[in-house]
C-alpha angles and dihedrals in degrees: 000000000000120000117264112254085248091061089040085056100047095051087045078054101051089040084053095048080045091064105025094246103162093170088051088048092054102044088056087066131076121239095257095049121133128189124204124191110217150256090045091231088087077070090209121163123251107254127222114202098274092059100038090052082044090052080046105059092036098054095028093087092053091064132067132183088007109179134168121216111199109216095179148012128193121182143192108190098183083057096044086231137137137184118192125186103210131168117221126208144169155145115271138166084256102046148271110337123208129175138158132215159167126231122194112190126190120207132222121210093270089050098257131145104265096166137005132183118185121194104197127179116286098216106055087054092051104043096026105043090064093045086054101055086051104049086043089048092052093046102096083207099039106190088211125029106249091212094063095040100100093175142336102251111119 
């Protein structure tokens, strides 16, 4: 059996994080869709396109060799819906980062991304996130600006 056009997208997803490919992550979304970091205590807003491609290219440079490694998939193809467990890393001036999330993604008829919410782990964004601003902010050639980094969930 094929995969449904919701798998085929989420693998196109992952490929796309795998390469850094903002323009290819987009276009795998519809124009409606949001996309809301969880637990809610991050109190982080929901992003439309337009802000999630903006969070991209600002924290984009602070990152190099960022890969996902999906550990899990789970799919429900009546729903059009999709939860994946997958494991981030890369090089940064701070250091490795590692996170972990899941992703729940929600399908619309032509197999885009119409809404994806991401629970990520807690503590990276909260330790990490200030060891990365000052490492960024040392650097005299900073490859991100520190001031437009809101977090350091990719």
């Amino acid at each position: 059996m094929p995969p449904s056009p919701q798998r085929v997208t989420a693998d196109k997803l992952v490929d796309a994080f795998n390469s850094m490919s903002i323009p290819t992550i987009i276009s795998l979304r519809s124009p409606e869709c949001m996309r809301q970091i969880l637990p809610y205590s991050l109190n982080l807003k929901a992003q439309n396109n337009e802000a999630y491609r903006q969070h991209l290219q600002s924290i984009k440079p602070a990152f190099q060799n960022f890969s996902l490694t999906l550990y899990e998939l789970v799919e429900d193809t009546a729903a059009r819906k999709i939860v994946m467990h997958l494991k981030a890393r890369a090089d940064t001036a701070a250091g490795e980062y590692a996170n972990e999330y899941i992703w729940t993604l929600h399908f619309d008829e032509e197999g885009r991304i119409d809404d994806q919410k991401e629970y990520v782990d807690v503590g990276v964004n909260r330790d990490f996130y200030p060891k990365l601003l000052k490492a960024l902010s040392g650097l005299k050639s900073a490859p991100a600006d520190p001031a437009k980094i809101e977090s350091v969930i990719i």
